[in-house]
C-alpha positions in Angstrom: 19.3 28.1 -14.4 16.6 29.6 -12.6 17.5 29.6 -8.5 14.7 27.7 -6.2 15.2 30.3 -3.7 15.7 34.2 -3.2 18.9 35.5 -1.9 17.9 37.9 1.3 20.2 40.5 -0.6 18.0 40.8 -3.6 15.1 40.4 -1.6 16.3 43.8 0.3 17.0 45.3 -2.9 13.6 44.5 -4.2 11.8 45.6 -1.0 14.1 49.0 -1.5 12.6 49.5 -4.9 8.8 49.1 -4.1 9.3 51.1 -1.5 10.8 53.9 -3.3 8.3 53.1 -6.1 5.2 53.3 -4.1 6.4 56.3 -1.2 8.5 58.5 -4.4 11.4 59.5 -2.6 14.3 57.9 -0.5 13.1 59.7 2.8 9.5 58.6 2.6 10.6 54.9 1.8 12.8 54.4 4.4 10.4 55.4 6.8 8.2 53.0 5.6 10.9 50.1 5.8 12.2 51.5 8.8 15.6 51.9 7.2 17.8 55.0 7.1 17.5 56.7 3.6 21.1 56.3 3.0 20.7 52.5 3.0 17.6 52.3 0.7 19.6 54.1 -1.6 22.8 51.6 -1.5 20.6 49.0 -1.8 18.9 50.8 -5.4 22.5 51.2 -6.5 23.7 47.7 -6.1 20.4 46.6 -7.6 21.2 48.7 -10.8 24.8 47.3 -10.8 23.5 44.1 -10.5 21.3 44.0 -13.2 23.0 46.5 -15.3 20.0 49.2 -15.9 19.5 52.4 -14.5 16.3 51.8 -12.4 15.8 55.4 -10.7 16.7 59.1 -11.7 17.9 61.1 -8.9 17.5 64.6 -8.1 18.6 66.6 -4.9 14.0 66.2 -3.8 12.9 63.6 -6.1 13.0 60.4 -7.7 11.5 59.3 -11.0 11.2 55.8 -12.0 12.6 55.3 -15.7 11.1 52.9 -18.3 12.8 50.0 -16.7 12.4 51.4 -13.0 8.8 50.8 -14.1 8.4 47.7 -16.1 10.5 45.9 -13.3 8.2 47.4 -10.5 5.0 46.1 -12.3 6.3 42.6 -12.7 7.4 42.3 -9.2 4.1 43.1 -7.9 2.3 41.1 -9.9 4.9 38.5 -8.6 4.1 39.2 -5.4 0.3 39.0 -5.9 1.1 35.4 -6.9 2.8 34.9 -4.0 0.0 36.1 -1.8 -2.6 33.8 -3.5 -0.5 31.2 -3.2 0.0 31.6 0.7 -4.3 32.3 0.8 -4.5 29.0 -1.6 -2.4 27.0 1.2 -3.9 28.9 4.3 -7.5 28.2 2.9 -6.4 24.4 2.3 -5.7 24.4 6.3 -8.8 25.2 7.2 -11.1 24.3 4.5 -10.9 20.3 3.5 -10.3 20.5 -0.8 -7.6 19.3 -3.1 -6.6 15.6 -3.7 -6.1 13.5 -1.2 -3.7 10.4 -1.8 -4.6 7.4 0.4 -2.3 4.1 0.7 -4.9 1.0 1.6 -3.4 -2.6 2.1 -4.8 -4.4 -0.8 -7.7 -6.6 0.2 -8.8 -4.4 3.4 -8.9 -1.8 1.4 -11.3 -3.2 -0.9 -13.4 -5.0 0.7 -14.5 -2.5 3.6 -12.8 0.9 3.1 -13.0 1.3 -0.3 -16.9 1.1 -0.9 -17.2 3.6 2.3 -15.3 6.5 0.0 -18.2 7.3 -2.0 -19.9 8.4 1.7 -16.5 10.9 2.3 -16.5 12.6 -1.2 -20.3 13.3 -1.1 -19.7 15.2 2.4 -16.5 16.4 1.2 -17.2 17.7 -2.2 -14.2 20.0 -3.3 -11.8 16.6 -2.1 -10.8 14.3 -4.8 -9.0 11.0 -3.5 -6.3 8.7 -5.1 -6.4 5.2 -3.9 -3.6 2.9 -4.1 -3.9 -0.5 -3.0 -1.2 -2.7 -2.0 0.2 -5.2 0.7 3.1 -3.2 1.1 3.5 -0.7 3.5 4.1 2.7 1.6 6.6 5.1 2.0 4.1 7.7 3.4 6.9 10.6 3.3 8.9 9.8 0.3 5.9 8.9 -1.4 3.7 11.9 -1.3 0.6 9.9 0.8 -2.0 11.6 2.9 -2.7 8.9 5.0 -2.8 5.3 5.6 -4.5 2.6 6.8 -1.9 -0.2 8.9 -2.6 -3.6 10.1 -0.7 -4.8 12.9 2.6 -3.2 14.7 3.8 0.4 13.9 7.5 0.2 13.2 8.3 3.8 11.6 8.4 6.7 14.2 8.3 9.3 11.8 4.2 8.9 11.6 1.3 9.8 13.7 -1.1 7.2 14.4 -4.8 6.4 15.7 -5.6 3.5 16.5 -8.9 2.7 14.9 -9.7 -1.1 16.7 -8.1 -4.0 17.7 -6.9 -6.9 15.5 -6.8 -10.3 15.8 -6.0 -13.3 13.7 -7.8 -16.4 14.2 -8.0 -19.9 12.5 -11.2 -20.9 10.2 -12.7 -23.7 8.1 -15.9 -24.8 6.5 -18.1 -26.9 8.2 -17.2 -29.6 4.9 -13.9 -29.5 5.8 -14.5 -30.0 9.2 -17.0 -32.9 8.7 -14.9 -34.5 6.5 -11.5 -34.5 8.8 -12.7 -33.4 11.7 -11.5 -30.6 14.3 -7.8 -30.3 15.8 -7.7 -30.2 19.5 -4.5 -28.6 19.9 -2.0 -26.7 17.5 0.0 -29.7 17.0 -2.9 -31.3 15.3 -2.7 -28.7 13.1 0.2 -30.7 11.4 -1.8 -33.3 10.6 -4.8 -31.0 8.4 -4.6 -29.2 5.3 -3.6 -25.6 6.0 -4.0 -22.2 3.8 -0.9 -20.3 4.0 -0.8 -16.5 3.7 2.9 -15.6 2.5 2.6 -11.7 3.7 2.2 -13.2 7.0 5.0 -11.6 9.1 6.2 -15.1 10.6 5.6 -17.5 6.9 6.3 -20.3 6.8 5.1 -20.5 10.9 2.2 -19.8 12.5 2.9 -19.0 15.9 0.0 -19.8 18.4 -1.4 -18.0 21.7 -3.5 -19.0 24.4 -2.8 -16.4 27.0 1.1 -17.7 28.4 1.3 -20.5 25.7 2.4 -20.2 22.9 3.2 -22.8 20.1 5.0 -22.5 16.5 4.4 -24.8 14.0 5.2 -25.0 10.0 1.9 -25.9 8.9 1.3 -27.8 5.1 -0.9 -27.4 2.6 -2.2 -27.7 -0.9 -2.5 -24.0 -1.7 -0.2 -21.2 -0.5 -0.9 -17.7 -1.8 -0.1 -13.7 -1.8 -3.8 -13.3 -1.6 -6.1 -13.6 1.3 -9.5 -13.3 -0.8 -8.0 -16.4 -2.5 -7.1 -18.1 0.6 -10.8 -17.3 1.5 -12.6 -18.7 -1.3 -10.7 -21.5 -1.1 -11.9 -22.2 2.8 -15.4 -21.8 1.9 -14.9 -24.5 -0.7 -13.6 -26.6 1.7 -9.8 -26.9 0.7 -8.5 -26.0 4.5 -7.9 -24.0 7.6 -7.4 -20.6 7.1 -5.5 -18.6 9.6 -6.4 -14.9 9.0 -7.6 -11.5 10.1 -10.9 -11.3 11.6 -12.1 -8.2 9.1 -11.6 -11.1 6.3 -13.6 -14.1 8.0 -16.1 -12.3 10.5 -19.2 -12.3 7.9 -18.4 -15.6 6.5 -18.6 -16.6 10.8 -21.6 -15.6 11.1 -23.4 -17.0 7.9 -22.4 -20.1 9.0 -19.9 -20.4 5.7 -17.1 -20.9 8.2 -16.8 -22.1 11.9 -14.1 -21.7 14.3 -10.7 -23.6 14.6 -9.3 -23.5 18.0 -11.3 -21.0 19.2 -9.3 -20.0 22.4 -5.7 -19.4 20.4 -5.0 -16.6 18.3 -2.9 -16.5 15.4 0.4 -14.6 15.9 -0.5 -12.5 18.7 -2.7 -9.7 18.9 -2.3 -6.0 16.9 -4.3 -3.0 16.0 -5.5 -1.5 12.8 -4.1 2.3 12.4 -5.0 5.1 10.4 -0.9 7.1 10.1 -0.2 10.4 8.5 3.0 11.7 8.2 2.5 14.7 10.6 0.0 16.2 13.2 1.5 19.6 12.3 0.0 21.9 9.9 -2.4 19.1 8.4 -4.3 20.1 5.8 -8.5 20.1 6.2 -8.5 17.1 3.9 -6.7 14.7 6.2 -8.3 15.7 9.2 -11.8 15.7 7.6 -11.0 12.5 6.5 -9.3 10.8 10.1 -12.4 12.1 11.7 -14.4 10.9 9.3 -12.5 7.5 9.2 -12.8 7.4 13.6 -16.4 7.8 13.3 -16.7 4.9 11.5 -15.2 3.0 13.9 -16.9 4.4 17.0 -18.8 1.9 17.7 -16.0 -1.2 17.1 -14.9 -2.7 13.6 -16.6 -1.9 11.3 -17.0 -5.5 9.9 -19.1 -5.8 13.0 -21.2 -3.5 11.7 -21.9 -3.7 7.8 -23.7 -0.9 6.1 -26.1 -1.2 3.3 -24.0 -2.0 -0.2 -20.8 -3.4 1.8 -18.4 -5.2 -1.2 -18.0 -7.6 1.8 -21.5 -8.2 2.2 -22.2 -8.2 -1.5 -19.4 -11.6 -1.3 -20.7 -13.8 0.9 -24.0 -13.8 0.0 
């Protein structure tokens, strides 16, 4: 079995021999490793016992390498070379943003706003390559390998460093068919009495808990579609089926096309929250994750960026 790490005996031992190697005597290396002769050449004897090979020829003035002395020497240094790149390789991925970078996007955020801005990143960023994985769960940043992530709502793991990005809120939707048909509820118990859209990754499903400043109201709305999948849920308001209580990145556009109006406007849907951009560490991050938070901040600069669509938005591309 090959050992994962170098015991600080051998690595004495091998420091001993390129010494000696390099210097060509025991005097002249321990000067150089600020070690007393005697102890460079203990530590070239138990090397040579170790490995079973005479490695030096000893006179009372010199030292001569032998055959093995030599091919050992060669393939240590080039050992060490590797070593060397790979520390430049690591230090130059610090300070210079290359390499993959692994992102972890909830699923239908991700697409529909995040997702078509990467093209923008990788063109500024040209020696970063990015893996994008999509889902509604909230990855194991740390035991999964990720970069960064994006977060909706609250932050529950310590372990991560966050930036808050904007604030989020959930509010309650429908389309203007839906709401000529049967009308507006006046108050979150009239919700009871509608057809609802229920999201089943909401944190709270089957409720929806409802807040107007101090009030607060739970209900356990009904409904004739329930779903994993808030772009479902969507196309299914805009068609007329029910209210939809969701995020505003998933509704705003469809707000102000007129596709859906407002459902008691002055409540929110399950409090307020914050959409986060975590990374496992603020240590020692590579270029590629800083590029790409300040990259990501800029973006939001100015509020959500569903407030402000760019040209070729997925969003955009949606509701029209």
């Amino acid at each position: 079995m090959i050992p994962t790490t170098l015991d600080t005996t051998h690595a004495d031992e091998i420091a001993a021999l390129l010494a000696v190697a390099s210097a060509g005597s025991f005097v002249a290396a321990g000067r150089q490793l600020e070690r007393h002769p005697t102890v460079i050449s203990k530590r070239l004897a138990a090397m040579e016992k170790r490995l079973g090979v005479r490695l030096i020829e000893r006179s009372t003035r010199h030292v001569r390498m032998t055959d093995a002395g030599v091919a050992l020497v060669e393939r240590l240094r080039s050992a060490i070379g590797s070593i060397m790149e790979a520390e430049q390789e690591a230090s130059s991925g610090a300070a210079e943003a290359r390499g993959v970078l692994r992102l972890a996007l909830p699923a239908a955020m991700g697409r529909l706003w995040i997702g078509p801005m990467l093209p923008e990143f990788l063109e500024k960023h040209p020696q970063v390559s990015i893996i994008a994985d999509y889902s509604e769960r909230f990855a194991d940043l740390i035991g999964e390998g990720f970069d960064a992530a994006i977060r909706i709502g609250e932050l529950s793991d310590n372990r991560l460093i966050a930036k808050k990005l904007c604030d989020h809120h959930r509010i309650l939707c429908a389309s203007p068919e839906y709401v000529e048909r049967h009308g507006s509820p006046d108050a979150p118990k009239d919700l009871l009495r509608h057809s609802c859209l229920r999201f089943t990754r909401l944190a709270t499903f089957p409720e929806w808990r409802l807040i107007q400043g101090d009030l607060h109201e739970t209900i356990v709305p009904k409904g004739s579609l329930t779903a994993n999948d808030s772009e479902t849920l969507l196309a299914a308001a805009r068609d007329g089926v029910g209210i939809l209580g969701a995020g505003e990145w998933l509704m705003s556009r469809d707000l102000k096309s007129g596709k859906l109006v407002r459902i008691l406007p002055e409540w929110q849907l399950d409090g307020s929250g914050a959409v986060y951009l975590v990374r496992p560490s603020a240590r020692f991050s590579p270029a590629k994750t800083l590029a790409f938070k300040d990259w990501l901040v800029s973006k939001f600069e100015n509020g959500p960026i569903w407030d402000h669509p760019f040209p070729g938005c997925a969003f955009q591309r949606l509701i029209q």
